[in-house]
C-alpha positions as CSV (number, residue, x, y, z in Angstrom):
1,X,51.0,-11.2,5.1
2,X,48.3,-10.7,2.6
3,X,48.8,-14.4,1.5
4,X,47.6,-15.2,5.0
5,X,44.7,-13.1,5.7
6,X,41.2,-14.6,6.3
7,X,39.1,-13.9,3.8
8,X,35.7,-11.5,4.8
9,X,32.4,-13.6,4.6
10,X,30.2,-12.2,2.0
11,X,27.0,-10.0,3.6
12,X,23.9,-11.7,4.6
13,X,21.7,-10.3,2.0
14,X,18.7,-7.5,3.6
15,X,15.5,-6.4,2.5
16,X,16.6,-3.7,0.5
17,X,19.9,-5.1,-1.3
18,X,19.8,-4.0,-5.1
19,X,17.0,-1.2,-5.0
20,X,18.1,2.5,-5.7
21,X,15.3,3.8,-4.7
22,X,12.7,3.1,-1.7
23,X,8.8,3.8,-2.6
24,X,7.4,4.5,0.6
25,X,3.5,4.2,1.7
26,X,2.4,7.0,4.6
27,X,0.0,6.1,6.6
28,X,0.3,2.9,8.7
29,X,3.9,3.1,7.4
30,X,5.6,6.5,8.5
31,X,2.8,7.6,10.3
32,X,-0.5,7.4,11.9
33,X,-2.5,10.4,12.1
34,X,-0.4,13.6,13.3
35,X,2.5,10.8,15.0
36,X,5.3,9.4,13.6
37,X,5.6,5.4,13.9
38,X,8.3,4.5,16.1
39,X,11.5,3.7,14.5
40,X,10.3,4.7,11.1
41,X,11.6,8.1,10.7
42,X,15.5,7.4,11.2
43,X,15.1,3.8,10.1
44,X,14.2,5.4,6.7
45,X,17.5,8.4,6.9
46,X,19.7,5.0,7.9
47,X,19.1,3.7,4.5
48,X,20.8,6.3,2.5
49,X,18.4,6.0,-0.5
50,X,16.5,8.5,-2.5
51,X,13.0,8.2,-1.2
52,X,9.5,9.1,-2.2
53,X,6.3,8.6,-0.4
54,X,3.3,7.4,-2.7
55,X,0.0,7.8,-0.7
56,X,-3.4,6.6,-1.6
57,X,-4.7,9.4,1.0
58,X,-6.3,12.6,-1.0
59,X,-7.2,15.0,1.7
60,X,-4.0,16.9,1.6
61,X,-1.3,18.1,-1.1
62,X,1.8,17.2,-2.2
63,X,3.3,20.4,0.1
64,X,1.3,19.7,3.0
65,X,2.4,16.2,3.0
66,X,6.2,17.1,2.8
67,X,5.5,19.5,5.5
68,X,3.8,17.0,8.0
69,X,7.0,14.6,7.2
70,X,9.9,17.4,7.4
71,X,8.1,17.9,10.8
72,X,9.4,14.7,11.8
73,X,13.0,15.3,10.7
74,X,12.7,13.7,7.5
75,X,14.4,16.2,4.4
76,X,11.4,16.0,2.1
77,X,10.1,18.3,-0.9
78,X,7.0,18.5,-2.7
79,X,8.5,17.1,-5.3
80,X,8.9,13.7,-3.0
81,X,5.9,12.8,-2.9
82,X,2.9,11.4,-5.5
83,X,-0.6,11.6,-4.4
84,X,-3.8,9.5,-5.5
85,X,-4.8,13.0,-7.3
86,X,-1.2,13.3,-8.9
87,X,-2.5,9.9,-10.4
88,X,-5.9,10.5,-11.4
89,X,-5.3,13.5,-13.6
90,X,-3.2,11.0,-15.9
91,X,-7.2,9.3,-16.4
92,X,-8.7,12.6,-16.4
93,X,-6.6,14.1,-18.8
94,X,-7.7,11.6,-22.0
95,X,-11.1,13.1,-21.5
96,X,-11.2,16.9,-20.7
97,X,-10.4,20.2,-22.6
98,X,-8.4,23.3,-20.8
99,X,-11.4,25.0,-19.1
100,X,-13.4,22.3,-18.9
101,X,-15.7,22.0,-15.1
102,X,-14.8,18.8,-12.7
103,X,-17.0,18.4,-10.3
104,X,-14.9,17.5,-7.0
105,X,-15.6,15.6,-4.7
106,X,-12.8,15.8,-1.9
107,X,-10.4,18.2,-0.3
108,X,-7.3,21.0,-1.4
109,X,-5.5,17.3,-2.5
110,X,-7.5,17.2,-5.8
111,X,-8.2,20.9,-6.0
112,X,-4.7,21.8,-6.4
113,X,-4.2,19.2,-9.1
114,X,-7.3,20.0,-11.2
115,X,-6.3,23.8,-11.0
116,X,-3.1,23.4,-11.9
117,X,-3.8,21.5,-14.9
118,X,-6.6,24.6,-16.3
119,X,-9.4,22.8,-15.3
120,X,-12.2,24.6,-13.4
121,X,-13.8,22.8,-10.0
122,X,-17.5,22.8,-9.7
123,X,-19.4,21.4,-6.4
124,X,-23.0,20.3,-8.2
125,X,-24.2,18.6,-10.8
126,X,-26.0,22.0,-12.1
127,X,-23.0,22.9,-13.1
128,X,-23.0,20.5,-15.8
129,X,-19.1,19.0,-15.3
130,X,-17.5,17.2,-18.0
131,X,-16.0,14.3,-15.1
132,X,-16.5,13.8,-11.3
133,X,-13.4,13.2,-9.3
134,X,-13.8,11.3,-6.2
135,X,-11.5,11.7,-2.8
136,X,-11.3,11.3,0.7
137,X,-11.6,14.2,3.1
138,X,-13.3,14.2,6.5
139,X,-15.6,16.7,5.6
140,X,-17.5,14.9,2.9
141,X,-20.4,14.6,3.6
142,X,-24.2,13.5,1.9
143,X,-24.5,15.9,0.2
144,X,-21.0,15.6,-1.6
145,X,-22.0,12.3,-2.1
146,X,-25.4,13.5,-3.5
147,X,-24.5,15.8,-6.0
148,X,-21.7,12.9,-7.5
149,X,-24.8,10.4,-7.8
150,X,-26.9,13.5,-9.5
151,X,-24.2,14.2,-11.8
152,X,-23.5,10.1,-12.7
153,X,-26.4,9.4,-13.4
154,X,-26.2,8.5,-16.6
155,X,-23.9,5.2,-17.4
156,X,-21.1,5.8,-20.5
157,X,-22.9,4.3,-22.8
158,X,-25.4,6.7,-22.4
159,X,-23.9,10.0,-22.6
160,X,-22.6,9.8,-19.2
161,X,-19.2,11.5,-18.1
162,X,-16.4,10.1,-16.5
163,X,-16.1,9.1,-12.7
164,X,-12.4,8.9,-11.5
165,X,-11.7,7.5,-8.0
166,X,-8.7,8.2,-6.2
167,X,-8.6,5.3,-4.4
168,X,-10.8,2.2,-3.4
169,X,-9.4,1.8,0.4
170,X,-12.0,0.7,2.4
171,X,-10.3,1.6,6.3
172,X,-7.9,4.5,6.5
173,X,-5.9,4.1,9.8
174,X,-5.7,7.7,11.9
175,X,-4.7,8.2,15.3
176,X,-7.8,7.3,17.3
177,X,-8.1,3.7,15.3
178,X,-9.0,2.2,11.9
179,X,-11.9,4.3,9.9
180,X,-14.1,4.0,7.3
181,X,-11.8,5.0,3.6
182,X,-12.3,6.7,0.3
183,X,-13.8,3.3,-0.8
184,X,-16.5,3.1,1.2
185,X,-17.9,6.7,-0.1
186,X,-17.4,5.5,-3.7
187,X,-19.2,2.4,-2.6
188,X,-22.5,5.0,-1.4
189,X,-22.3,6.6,-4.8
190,X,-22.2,3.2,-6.8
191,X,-24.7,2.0,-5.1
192,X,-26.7,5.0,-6.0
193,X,-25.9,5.2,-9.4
194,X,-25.4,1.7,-10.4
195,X,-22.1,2.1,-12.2
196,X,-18.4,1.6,-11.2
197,X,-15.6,4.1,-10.8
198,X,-12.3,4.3,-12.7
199,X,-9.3,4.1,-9.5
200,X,-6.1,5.5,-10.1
201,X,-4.4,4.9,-6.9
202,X,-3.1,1.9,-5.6
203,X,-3.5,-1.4,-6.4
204,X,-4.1,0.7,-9.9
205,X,-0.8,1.6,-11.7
206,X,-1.2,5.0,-12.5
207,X,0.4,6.1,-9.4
208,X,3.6,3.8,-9.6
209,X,3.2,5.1,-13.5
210,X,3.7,8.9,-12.1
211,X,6.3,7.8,-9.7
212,X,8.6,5.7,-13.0
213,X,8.6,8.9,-14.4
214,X,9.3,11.6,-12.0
215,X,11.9,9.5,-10.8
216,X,13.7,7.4,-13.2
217,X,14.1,4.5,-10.6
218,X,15.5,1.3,-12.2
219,X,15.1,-0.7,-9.3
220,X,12.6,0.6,-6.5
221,X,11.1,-1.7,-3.8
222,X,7.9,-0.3,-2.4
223,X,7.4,-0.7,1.1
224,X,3.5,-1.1,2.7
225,X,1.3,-2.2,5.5
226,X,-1.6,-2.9,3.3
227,X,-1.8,-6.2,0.7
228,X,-4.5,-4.8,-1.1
229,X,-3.2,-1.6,-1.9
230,X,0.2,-1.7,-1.1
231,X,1.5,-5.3,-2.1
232,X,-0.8,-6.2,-4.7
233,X,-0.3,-2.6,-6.9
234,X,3.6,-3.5,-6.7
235,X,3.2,-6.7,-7.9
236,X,1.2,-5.1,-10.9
237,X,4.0,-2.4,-11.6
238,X,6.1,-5.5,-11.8
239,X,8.6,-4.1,-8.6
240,X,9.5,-5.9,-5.7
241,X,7.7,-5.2,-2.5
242,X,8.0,-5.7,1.7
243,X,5.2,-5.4,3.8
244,X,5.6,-4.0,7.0
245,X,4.1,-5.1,10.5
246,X,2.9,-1.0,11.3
247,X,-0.2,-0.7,10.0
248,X,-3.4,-2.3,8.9
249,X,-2.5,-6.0,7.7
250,X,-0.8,-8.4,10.3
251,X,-0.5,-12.5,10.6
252,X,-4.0,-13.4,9.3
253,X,-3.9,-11.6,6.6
254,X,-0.7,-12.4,5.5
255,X,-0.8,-16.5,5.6
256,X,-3.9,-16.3,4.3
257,X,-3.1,-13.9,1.2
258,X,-3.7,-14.8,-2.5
259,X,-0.4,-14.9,-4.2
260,X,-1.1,-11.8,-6.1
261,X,-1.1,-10.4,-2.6
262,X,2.3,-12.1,-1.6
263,X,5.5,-9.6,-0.8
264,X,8.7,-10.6,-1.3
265,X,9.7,-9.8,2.3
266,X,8.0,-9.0,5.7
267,X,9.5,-7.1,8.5
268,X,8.4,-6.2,12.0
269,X,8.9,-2.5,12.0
270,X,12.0,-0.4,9.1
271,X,14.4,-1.0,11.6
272,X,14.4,-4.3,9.9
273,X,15.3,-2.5,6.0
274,X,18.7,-3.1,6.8
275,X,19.0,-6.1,9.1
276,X,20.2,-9.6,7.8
277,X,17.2,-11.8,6.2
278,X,16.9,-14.9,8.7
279,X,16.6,-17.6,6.0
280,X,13.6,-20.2,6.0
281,X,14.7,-23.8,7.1
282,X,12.5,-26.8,6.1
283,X,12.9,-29.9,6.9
284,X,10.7,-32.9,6.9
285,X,10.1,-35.5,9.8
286,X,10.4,-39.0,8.2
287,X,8.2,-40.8,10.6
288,X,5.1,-38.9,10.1
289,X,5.5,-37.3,7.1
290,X,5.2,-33.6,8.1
291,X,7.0,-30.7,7.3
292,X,8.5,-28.0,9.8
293,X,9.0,-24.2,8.6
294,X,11.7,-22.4,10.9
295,X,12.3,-19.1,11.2
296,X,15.2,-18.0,13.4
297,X,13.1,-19.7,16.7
298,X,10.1,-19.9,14.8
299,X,8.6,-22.8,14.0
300,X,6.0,-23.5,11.8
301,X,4.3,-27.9,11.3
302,X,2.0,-29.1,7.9
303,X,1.0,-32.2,8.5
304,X,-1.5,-32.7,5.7
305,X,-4.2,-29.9,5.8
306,X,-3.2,-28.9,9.2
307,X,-1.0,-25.8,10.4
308,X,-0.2,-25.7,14.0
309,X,2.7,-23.6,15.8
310,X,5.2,-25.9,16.8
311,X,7.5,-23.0,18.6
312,X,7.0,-19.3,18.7
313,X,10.0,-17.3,17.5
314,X,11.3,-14.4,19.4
315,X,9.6,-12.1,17.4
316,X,6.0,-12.2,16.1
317,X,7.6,-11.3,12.1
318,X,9.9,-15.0,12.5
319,X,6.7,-16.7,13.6
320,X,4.7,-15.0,10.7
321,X,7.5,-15.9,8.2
322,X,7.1,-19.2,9.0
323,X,3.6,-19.8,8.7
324,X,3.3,-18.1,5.8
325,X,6.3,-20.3,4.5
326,X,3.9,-22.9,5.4
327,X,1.1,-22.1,4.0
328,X,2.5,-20.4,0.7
329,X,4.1,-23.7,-0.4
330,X,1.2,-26.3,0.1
331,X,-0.2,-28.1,-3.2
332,X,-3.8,-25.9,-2.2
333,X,-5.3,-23.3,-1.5
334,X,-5.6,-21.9,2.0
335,X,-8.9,-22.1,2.3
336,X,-8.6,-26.1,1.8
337,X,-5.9,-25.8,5.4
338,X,-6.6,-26.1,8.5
339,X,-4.5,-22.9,10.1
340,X,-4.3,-23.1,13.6
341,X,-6.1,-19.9,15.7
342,X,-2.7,-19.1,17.3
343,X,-1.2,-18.1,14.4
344,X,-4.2,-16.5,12.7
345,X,-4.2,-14.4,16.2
346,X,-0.8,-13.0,15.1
């Protein structure tokens, strides 16, 4: 009977087929503010893979972190998750001694790091630190800000000490909306002081550095809403990526990324981790010259320097695929196309 059995099609391939380990941003991605994203918690357990959670946010520790996420249901240590902090004291560490004052500006997220490593934490500049280490946390404030710039004042080349960012995001998305990020503080400072910071958390490698070796993954995919951070600092760290519909970058920003920004995937919500890939179809219509991009329904036309939607797909993702398809494959730049507003609206 064996001789006669059909056999089994081979699997359509999914997002994460060949990773061993998922890299998981937080916020915009699991969560926003105190709530969990819909789908996201058990869409993460249905994958079965070791996961860790790499944030860019440096207002809380490691522990509080894993507490807010075992909260949801999710079975996570410490251990699980890498911090912009966790990061920076890789760059901090190639300039201080044990002992030696940081001036801090931030929360308990860089405290706890710079304490653990010997290092002493200092709020002013009187205090004459050796670095300044720079963090988001709601409660900083001008004169936070002030006491950095006093501290700074000095460039490098002049005797000046260190200035370590944990991160450059400009928004950070919380419950009531989008709102002003860690960059925009280091942006007041370096206007002030006239000299740049040193980041260590995304797009910056040290963090996916700390992550490589806590974890040994050989094949991680990191999964993101934001291009800039997200997207971009996987690219860098030379893994694969997906960008995820959840958080702060939708349709615009996606058809209209640079190709350093590019994913290799993009799904709605992480219901979609394990779901088949719906190929991209192209096919070109001889009379005029123009070339459709089809996603499932989705239907994406370039007809010279124009991108219109031909047919929206059942989901916004199939429509964004396609565009991007679109757009990602002409011989120029997007800024030379002519993308029509529907799809930038998506």
């Amino acid at each position: 009977m064996g001789l006669f059995r059909k056999a089994q099609p081979a699997p359509e391939p999914t997002p994460i087929d060949g990773a061993d380990f998922l890299y998981l941003d937080l916020d915009g991605v699991v969560y926003k503010g105190p709530h969990a994203i819909p789908h996201a918690v058990e869409s993460i357990v249905a994958t079965g893979l070791p996961t860790a959670f790499l944030t860019n946010n440096a207002s809380r520790t490691d522990a509080e972190v894993a507490e807010h996420l075992r909260s949801f249901g999710l079975p996570v240590e410490p251990g699980d998750v890498v911090t912009s902090p966790q990061a920076a004291m890789l760059l901090l560490e190639r300039h201080l001694q044990p002992g030696d004052p940081v001036l801090v500006v931030g929360g308990a997220g860089i405290v706890v790091e710079i304490e653990a490593r010997g290092w002493r934490v200092v709020r002013t500049a009187a205090e004459q630190p050796k670095a300044v280490v720079q963090g988001f946390h709601p409660t900083v404030g001008w004169n936070d800000l002030a006491e950095a710039s006093f501290a700074l004042a000095r460039k490098p080349e002049h005797g000046g000490i260190p200035w370590i960012a944990t991160n450059g995001d400009w928004t950070i998305p919380v419950a009531g909306g989008i709102a002003p990020g860690n960059g925009t503080l280091v942006s007041a400072v370096h206007t002030a002081v006239g000299r740049l910071a040193e980041f260590a958390g995304k797009p910056e490698t040290p963090m996916f550095d700390v992550a490589a070796a806590r974890f040994g993954a050989r094949s991680p995919v990191m999964i993101g809403d934001r291009l800039d951070t997200d997207i971009l600092g996987a690219r860098r760290a030379g893994i694969r990526s997906i960008a995820v519909l959840t958080g702060i970058d939708r349709g615009a920003s996606l058809i209209g990324a640079d190709p350093s920004m590019r994913p290799d995937h993009v799904i709605e919500d992480l219901r979609d981790l394990q779901q088949p890939i719906l190929p991209v179809r192209e096919t070109l219509e001889t009379s005029t010259r123009a070339m459709y991009f089809e996603v499932g329904r989705a239907a994406v036309r370039r007809s010279g320097i124009d991108i219109t939607l031909a047919r929206a797909g059942d989901r916004p993702v199939d429509t964004i695929r396609a565009a991007c398809a679109a757009v990602w494959s002409a011989d120029r730049p997007v800024l030379g196309l002519r993308v029509a507003d529907e799809l930038l609206a998506l």
